[in-house]
C-alpha positions in Angstrom: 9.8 -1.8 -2.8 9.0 1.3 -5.5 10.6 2.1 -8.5 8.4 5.7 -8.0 10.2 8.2 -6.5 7.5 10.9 -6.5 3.6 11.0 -5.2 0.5 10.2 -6.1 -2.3 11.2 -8.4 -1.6 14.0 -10.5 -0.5 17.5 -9.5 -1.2 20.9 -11.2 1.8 22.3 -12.3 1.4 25.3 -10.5 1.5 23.6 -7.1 3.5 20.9 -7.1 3.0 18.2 -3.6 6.9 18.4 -3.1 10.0 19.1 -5.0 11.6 17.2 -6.8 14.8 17.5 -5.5 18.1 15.3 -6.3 17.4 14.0 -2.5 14.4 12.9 -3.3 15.2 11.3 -6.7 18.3 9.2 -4.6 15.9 8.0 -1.8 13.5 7.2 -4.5 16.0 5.2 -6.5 17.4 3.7 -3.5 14.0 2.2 -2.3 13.4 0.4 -5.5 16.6 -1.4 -6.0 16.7 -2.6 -2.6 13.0 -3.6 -3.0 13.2 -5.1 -6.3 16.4 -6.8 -5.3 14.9 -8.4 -2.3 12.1 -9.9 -4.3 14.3 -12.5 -5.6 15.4 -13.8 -1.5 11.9 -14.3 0.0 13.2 -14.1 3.7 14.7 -10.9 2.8 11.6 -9.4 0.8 9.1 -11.0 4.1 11.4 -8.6 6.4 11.0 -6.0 4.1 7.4 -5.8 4.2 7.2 -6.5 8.3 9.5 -3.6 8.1 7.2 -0.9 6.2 3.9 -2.6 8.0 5.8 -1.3 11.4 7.0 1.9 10.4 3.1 2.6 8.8 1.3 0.8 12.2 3.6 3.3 13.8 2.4 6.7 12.0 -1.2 5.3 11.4 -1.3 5.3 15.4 0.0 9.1 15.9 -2.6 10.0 13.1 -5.1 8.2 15.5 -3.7 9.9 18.3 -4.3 13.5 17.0 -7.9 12.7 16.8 -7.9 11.8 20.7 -7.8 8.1 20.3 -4.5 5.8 20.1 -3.9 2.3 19.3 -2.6 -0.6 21.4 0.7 -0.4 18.8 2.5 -3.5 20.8 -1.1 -5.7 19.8 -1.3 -4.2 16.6 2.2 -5.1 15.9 2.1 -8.3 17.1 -1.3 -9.3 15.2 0.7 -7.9 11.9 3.4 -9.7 12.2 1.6 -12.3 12.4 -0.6 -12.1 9.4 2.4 -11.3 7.8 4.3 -14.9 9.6 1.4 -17.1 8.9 1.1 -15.6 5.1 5.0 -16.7 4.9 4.8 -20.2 6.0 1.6 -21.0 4.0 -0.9 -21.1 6.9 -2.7 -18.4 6.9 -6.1 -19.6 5.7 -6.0 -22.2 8.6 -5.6 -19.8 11.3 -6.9 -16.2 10.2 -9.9 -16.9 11.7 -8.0 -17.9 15.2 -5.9 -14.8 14.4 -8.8 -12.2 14.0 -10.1 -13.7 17.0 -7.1 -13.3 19.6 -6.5 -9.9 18.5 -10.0 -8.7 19.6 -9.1 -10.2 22.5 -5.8 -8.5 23.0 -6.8 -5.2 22.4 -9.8 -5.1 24.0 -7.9 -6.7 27.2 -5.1 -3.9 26.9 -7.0 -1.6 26.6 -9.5 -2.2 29.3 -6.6 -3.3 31.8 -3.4 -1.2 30.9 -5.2 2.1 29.4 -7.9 4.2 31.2 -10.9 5.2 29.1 -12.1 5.2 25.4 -11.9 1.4 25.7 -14.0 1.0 23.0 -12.5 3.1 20.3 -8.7 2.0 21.5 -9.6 -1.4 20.3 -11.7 -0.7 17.2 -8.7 1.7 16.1 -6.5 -1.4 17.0 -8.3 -3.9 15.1 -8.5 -1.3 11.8 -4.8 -1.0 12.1 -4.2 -4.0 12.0 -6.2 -5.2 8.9 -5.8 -1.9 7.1 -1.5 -2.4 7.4 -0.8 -5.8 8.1 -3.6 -8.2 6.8 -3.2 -5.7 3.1 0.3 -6.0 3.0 0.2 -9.8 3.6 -1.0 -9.4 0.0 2.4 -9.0 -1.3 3.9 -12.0 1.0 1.3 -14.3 -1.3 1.5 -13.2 -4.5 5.9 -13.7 -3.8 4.7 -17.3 -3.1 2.8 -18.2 -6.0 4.4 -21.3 -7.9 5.8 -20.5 -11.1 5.2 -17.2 -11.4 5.8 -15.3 -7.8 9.0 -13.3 -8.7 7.7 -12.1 -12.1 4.0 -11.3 -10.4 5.8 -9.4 -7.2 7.4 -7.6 -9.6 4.4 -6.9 -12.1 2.1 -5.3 -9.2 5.2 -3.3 -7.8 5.9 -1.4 -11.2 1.7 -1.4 -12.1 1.8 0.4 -9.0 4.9 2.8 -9.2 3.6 3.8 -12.7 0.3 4.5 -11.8 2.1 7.5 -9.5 5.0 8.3 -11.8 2.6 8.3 -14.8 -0.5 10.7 -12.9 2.3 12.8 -11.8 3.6 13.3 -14.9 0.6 13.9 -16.7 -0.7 16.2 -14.1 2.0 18.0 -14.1 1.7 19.2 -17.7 -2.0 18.4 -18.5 -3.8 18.6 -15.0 -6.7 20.9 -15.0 -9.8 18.8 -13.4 -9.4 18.4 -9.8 -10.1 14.9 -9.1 -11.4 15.1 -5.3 -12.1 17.8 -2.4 -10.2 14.9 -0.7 -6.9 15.9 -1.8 -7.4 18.6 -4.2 -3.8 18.9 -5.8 -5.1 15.4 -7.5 -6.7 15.8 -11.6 -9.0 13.4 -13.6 -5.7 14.4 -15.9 -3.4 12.9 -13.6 -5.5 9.8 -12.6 -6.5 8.8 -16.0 -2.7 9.2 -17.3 -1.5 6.9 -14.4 -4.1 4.3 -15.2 -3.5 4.7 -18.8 0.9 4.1 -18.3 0.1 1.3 -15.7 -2.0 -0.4 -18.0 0.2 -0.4 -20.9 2.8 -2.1 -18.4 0.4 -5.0 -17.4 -0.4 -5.9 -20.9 3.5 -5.7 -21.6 3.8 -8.3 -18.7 0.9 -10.2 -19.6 3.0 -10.6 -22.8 5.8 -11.9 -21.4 3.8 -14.5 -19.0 2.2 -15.1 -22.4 -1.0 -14.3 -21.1 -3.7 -12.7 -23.6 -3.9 -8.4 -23.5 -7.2 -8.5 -22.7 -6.3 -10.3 -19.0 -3.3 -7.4 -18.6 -5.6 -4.8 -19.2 -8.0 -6.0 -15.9 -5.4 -6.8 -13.8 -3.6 -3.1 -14.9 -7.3 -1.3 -14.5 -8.2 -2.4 -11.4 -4.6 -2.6 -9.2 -4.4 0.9 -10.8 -7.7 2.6 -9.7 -7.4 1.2 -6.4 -3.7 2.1 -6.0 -5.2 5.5 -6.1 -8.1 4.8 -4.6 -5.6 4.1 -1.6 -3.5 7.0 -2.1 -7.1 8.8 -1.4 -7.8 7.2 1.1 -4.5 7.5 3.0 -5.1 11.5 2.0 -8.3 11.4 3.6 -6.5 10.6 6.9 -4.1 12.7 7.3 -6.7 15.8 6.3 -8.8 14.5 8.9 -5.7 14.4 11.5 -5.3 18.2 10.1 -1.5 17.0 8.9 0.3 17.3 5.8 2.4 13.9 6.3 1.7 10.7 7.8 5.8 10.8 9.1 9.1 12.4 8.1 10.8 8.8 8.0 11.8 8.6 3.8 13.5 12.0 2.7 11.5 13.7 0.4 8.5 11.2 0.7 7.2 12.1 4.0 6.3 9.1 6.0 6.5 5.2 5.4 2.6 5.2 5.2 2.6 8.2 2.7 5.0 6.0 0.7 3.1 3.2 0.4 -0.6 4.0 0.8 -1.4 3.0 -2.7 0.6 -0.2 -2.4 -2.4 -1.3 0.4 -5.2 -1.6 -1.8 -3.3 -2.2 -4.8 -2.0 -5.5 -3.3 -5.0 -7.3 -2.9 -7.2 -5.9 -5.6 -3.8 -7.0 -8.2 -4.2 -10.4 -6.1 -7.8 -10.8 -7.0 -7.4 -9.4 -10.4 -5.3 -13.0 -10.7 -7.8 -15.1 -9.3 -10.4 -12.9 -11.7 -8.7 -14.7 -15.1 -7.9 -17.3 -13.5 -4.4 -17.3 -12.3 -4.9 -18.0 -8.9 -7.6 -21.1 -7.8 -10.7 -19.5 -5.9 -10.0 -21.8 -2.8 
């Protein structure tokens, strides 16, 4: 689904997040063509995206789970799949509300009846799983279905996003000096600002093409770049909270499936609402 096959925001170049090894590179390369090649079979991309919102449900409830707490994983996957189902067929805004509803009620009920204790945080960390992994990455399920333009769009938020981590790694690398955050401290203003920068230039180029005006690539590039790195933070945040270095060990030489695509969960949506900003998408 990524045409990066390195990490986030910027890294000094005297302590680099991982090497860049010729495993690395292949894994990297071998997750975007199969993701960019399933964005042109929507079935095949839908499964793709169930597939990574498991895998990161998955690591996102053994993060939980060092803290003390775990998630009801079999409602949480259920619920995602969902959002992720009704997203597909065009029927989410119907029954999201029905959704959120039945999935309080799940988790609270499993937890209270197939769990002993911390009912209360079991289902809160249930119910943020859920609309932190599935409900984001519905995001990418709709903006493949937008008429006329889904294919070119899916594509357009997937490379905004990959460039916002080659390019802050890159400039890092060789110009990062600043750190950007106590957060995640191997991250520059250098490196965020050259990924915003490189991301942008690519959304105007695409606003080209979709003969759109430069001024509407530039907002949708800077603002699904700053919060594709907002996310990567985030995600950052969580595992330095959970006192861990990765999320998982499930993509060679990326770590887990949620440290490969933390920046893809708010960049979804915020590259969604970027469209309905300029008027792409009708405010319904």
């Amino acid at each position: 689904m990524t045409a990066a096959s390195v990490r986030a925001a910027g890294t000094p170049a005297a302590t680099p997040a991982r090497p860049l090894s010729a495993r690395r590179i292949a894994v990297g390369l071998g997750l975007a063509a199969v993701g960019l090649g399933l964005v042109a079979w929507p079935p095949g991309f839908a499964l793709l995206v169930e597939t990574i919102a498991i895998g990161a449900l998955w690591e996102l409830g053994k993060l939980a789970e060092r803290k003390g707490v775990a998630i009801e994983f079999t409602v949480a996957a259920v619920a995602s799949t969902a959002f992720l189902g009704l997203t597909y067929f065009g029927a989410i805004k119907r029954f999201e509300s029905d959704l959120l509803s039945l999935t309080i009620v799940a988790a609270m009920v499993s937890a209270t009846f197939l769990r002993r204790g911390q009912q209360l945080m079991r289902s809160a960390f249930t119910l943020l799983g859920v609309l932190y992994i599935g409900k984001l990455l519905s995001y990418f399920i709709a903006i493949r279905a937008l008429p006329g333009i889904g294919v070119v769009a899916t594509v357009m938020v997937i490379f905004i996003i990959a460039l916002t981590d080659i390019g802050a790694m890159a400039i890092g690398t060789r110009f990062g000096r600043t750190p950007l955050t106590s957060l995640s401290p191997r991250k520059t203003v250098e490196g965020a600002v050259g990924g915003l920068l490189v991301a942008t230039l690519a959304a105007v180029g695409f606003a080209l093409y979709l003969h759109w005006g430069w001024v509407e690539g530039t907002i949708v590039g800077v603002l699904t770049s700053f919060a594709a790195q907002a996310g990567d933070v985030v995600e950052s945040a969580l595992k330095r909270d959970a006192k861990v270095k990765d999320a998982g060990t499930a993509i060679g030489g990326h770590g887990g499936v949620l440290d490969r695509f933390d920046s893809y969960l708010f960049g979804g949506i915020t590259f969604y609402f970027a469209l309905v900003l300029i008027g792409k998408i009708p405010l319904v």
